[in-house]
C-alpha positions as CSV (number, residue, x, y, z in Angstrom):
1,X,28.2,45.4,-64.6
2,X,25.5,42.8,-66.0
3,X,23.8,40.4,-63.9
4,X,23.7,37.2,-65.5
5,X,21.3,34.2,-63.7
6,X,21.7,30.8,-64.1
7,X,19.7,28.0,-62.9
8,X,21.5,26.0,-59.9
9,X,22.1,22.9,-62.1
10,X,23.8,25.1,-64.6
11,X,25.8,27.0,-62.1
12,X,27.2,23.6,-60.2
13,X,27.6,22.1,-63.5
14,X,30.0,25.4,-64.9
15,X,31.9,25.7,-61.1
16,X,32.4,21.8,-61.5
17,X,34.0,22.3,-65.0
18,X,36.2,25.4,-64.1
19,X,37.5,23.2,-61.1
20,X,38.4,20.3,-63.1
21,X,40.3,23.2,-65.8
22,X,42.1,24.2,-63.2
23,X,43.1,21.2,-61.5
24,X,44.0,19.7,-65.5
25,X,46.1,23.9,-65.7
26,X,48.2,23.2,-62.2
27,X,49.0,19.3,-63.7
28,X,50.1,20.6,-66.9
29,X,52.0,23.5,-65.8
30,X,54.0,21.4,-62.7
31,X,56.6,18.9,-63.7
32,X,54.9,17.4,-66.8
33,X,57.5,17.9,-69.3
34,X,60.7,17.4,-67.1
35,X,62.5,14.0,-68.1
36,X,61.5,11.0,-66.3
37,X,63.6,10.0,-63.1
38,X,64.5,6.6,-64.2
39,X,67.2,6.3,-67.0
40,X,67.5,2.3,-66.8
41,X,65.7,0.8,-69.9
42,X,65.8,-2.4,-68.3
43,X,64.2,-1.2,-65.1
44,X,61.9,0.6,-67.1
45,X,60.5,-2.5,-68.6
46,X,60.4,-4.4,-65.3
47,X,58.9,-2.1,-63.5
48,X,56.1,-2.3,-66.8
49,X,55.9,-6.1,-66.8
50,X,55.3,-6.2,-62.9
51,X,52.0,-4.6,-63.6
52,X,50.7,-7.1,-66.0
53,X,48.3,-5.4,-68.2
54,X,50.7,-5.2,-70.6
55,X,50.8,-7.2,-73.7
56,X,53.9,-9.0,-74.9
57,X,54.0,-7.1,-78.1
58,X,53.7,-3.7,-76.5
59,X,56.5,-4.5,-74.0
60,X,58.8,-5.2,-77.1
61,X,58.1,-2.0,-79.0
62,X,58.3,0.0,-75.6
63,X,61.4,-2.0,-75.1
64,X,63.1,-0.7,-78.5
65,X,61.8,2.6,-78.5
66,X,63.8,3.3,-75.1
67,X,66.8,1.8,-76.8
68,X,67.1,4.0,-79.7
69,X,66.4,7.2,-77.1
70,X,69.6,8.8,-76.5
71,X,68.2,10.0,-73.0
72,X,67.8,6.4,-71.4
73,X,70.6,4.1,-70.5
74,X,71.0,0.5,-71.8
């Protein structure tokens, strides 16, 4: 075995990025690609407009995107 020495910066620095890998692995690898629970278009875009960062314009294209999904309900 070869032993390898790092300064301490470098070490946290690496331990703080494999930490952050794995936490980003565990997300990905959950329920990140299973369908959303909500299948109400309409509830969808309420629950969207209740935030209110949301531009007009982006609530309307959200809006007909989720109509032309076969997965979500009208």
């Amino acid at each position: 075995m070869t032993t390898i020495t790092l300064p301490k910066v470098r070490y946290r620095e690496l331990k703080r990025k494999a930490h952050a890998y794995d936490s980003i692995l565990r997300f990905i690898e959950g329920d990140f690609f299973s369908p959303p629970p909500i299948r109400s278009t309409r509830r969808i875009l309420s629950e969207f407009e209740k935030i209110g960062k949301y531009k007009k314009e982006f609530l309307k294209s959200l809006g007909k995107g989720l109509m032309r999904s076969s997965y979500f309900k009208k």
